[in-house]
C-alpha positions in Angstrom: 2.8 7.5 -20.4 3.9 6.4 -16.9 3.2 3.0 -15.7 2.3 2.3 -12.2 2.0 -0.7 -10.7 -0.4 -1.4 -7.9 -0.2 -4.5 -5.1 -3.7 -5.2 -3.9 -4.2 -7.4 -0.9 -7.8 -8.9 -1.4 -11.2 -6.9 -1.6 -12.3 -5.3 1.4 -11.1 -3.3 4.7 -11.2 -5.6 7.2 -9.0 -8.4 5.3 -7.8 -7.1 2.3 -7.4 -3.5 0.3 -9.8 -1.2 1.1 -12.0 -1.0 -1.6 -12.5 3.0 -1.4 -8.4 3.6 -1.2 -7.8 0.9 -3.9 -10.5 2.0 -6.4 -9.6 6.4 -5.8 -5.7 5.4 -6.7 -6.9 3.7 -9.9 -8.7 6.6 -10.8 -6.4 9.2 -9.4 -3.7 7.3 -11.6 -5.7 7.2 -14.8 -7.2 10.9 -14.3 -3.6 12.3 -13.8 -2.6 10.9 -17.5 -0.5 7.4 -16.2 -1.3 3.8 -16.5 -1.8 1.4 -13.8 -0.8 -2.1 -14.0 -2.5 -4.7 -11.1 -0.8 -6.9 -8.4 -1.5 -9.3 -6.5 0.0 -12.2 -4.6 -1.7 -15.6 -5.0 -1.8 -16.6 -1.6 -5.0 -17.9 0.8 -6.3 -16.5 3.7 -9.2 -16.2 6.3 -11.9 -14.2 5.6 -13.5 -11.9 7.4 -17.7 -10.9 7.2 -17.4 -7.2 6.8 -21.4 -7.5 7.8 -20.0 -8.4 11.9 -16.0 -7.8 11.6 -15.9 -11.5 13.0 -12.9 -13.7 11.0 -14.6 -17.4 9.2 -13.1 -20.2 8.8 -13.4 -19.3 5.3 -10.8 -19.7 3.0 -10.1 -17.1 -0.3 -7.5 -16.7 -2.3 -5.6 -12.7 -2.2 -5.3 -12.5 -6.1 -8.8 -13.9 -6.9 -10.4 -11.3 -4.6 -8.1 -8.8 -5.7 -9.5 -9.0 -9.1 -12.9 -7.9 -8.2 -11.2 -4.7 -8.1 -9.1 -4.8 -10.8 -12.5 -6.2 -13.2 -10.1 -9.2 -13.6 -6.9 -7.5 -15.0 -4.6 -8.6 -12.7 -1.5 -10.0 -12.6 0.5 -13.1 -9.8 2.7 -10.9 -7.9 5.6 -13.4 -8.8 5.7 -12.0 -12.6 6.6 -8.8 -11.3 9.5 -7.0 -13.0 10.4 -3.8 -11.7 12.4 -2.3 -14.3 8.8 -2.4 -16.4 7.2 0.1 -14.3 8.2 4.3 -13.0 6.3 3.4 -9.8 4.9 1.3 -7.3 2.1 2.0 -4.8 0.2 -0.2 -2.2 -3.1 0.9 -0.8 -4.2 0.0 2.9 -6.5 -2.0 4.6 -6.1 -4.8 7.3 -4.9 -7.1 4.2 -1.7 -5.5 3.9 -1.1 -6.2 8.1 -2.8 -9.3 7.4 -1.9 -11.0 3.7 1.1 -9.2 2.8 2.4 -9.3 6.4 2.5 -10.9 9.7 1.7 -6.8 11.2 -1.4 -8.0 12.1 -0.1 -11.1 14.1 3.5 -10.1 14.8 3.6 -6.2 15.1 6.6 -4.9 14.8 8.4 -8.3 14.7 6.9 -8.7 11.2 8.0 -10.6 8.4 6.2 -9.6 4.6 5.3 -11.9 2.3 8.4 -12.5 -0.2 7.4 -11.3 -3.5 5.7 -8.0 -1.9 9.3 -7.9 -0.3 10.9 -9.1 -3.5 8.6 -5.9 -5.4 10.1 -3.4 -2.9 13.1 -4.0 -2.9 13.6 -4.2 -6.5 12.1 -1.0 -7.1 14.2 0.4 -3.7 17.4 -0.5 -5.6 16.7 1.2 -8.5 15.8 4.5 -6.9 11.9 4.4 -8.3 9.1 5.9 -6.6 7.1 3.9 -3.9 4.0 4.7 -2.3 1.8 3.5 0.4 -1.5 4.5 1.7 -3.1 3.7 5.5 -1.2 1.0 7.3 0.4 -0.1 3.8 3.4 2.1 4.8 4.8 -0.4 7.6 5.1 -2.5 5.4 7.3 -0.2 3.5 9.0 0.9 6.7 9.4 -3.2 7.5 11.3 -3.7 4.1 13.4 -0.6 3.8 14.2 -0.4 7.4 16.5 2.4 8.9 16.1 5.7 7.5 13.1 5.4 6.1 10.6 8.3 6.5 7.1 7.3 6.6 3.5 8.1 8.0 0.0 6.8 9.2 -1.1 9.8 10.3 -0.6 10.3 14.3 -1.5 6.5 15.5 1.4 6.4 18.5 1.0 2.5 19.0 1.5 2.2 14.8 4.2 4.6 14.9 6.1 3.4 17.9 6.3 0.0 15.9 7.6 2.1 12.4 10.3 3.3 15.0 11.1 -0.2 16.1 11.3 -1.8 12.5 14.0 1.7 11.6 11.9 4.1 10.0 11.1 7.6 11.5 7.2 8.2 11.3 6.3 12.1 10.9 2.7 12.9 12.2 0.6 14.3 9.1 -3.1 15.3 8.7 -5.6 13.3 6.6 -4.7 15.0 3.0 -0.9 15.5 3.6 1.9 13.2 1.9 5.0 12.8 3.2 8.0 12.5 1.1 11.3 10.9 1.9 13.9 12.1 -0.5 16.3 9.8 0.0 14.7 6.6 -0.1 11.8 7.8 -2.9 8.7 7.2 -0.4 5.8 9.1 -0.6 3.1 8.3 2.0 -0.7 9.4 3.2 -2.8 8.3 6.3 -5.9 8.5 4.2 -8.7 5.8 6.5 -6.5 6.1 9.4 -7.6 9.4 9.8 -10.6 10.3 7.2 -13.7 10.8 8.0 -14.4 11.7 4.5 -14.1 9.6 1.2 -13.8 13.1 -0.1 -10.2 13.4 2.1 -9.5 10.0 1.0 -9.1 11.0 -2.5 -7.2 14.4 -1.9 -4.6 12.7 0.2 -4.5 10.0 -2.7 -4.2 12.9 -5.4 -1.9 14.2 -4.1 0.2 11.2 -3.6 0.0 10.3 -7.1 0.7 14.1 -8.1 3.9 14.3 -6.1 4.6 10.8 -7.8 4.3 11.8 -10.9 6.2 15.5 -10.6 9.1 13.6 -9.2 9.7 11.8 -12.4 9.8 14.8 -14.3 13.0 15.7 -13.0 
């Protein structure tokens, strides 16, 4: 059975993984016949009340909100060891621009928190899958750098800064994946263009799917 491993940012859109996108790629993972194995860096930031989108002065912790999620099976980022796992996928929401990187802050001057850094990388050098959903794949795009093909669906201001950090973004409709070849990155706008938690999960599925196929070969 194929292992997955999934880097969560916190527990809820507007300042960590969105909860829809996280929870439909553990399901998609585990109704597609692999295993998921949970991430999470143990790092604080601000929080955010979902209730008025206003920031608090607040302060939680990314892997102890994470594992609301993950029903408490998660694991520090540090531990991670990528020659354990066939893949590696990040869901969006603001926490990946906000608690895995500086996107947020910084734009396309960026810097990604080391071990999420550390995690792609290591997975990037030995040619395994990687995926990212929402706004997750800049942070992708931010690690890999030049060459690497990527979407969020058809955001300009988003995709001007994939183009500044060296990736090429391809516009792509709320289901669609694209794949990059090369570099192993599979990639769906899902919540930067759904409407539909209905579309989230088929762009999701199909991620997952095209995951999966690829290690087939």
């Amino acid at each position: 059975m194929k292992n997955i491993a999934v880097i969560l940012s916190g527990c809820g859109v507007k300042d960590g993984s969105e909860i829809h996108e996280a929870t439909l790629l553990l399901l998609a993972i585990d109704k597609l016949g692999a295993k998921y194995t949970v991430f999470a860096p143990n790092i604080s930031f601000n929080a955010v009340n979902h209730l008025t989108g206003i920031e608090t002065d607040e302060k939680r912790n990314v892997i102890v909100e994470s594992a609301r999620i993950a029903r408490g099976d998660i694991h520090d980022l540090i531990t991670f060891d990528a020659s354990e796992f066939d893949a590696l996928i990040l869901p969006g929401g603001f926490g990946a621009a906000k608690n895995l990187s500086t996107y947020a802050i910084d734009g396309a001057n960026m810097e990604v928190n080391k071990d999420v850094a550390k995690a792609i990388v290591s997975m990037h050098e030995l040619h395994k899958p990687i995926g990212a959903l929402c706004i997750a794949p800049v942070v992708v795009a931010s690690v890999i750098g030049t060459g690497v093909n990527v979407t969020i669906g058809n955001d300009a201001y988003t995709a001007k800064d994939i183009e500044e950090l060296g990736g090429t973004h391809k516009v792509a409709q709320e289901t669609d994946v694209v794949i990059d070849r090369k570099n192993n990155v599979y990639t769906s706008p899902c919540y930067m263009l759904a409407t539909h938690i209905s579309q989230v999960y088929a762009g999701i599925e199909n991620l997952v799917k095209s995951i999966l196929e690829s290690l087939k070969n």
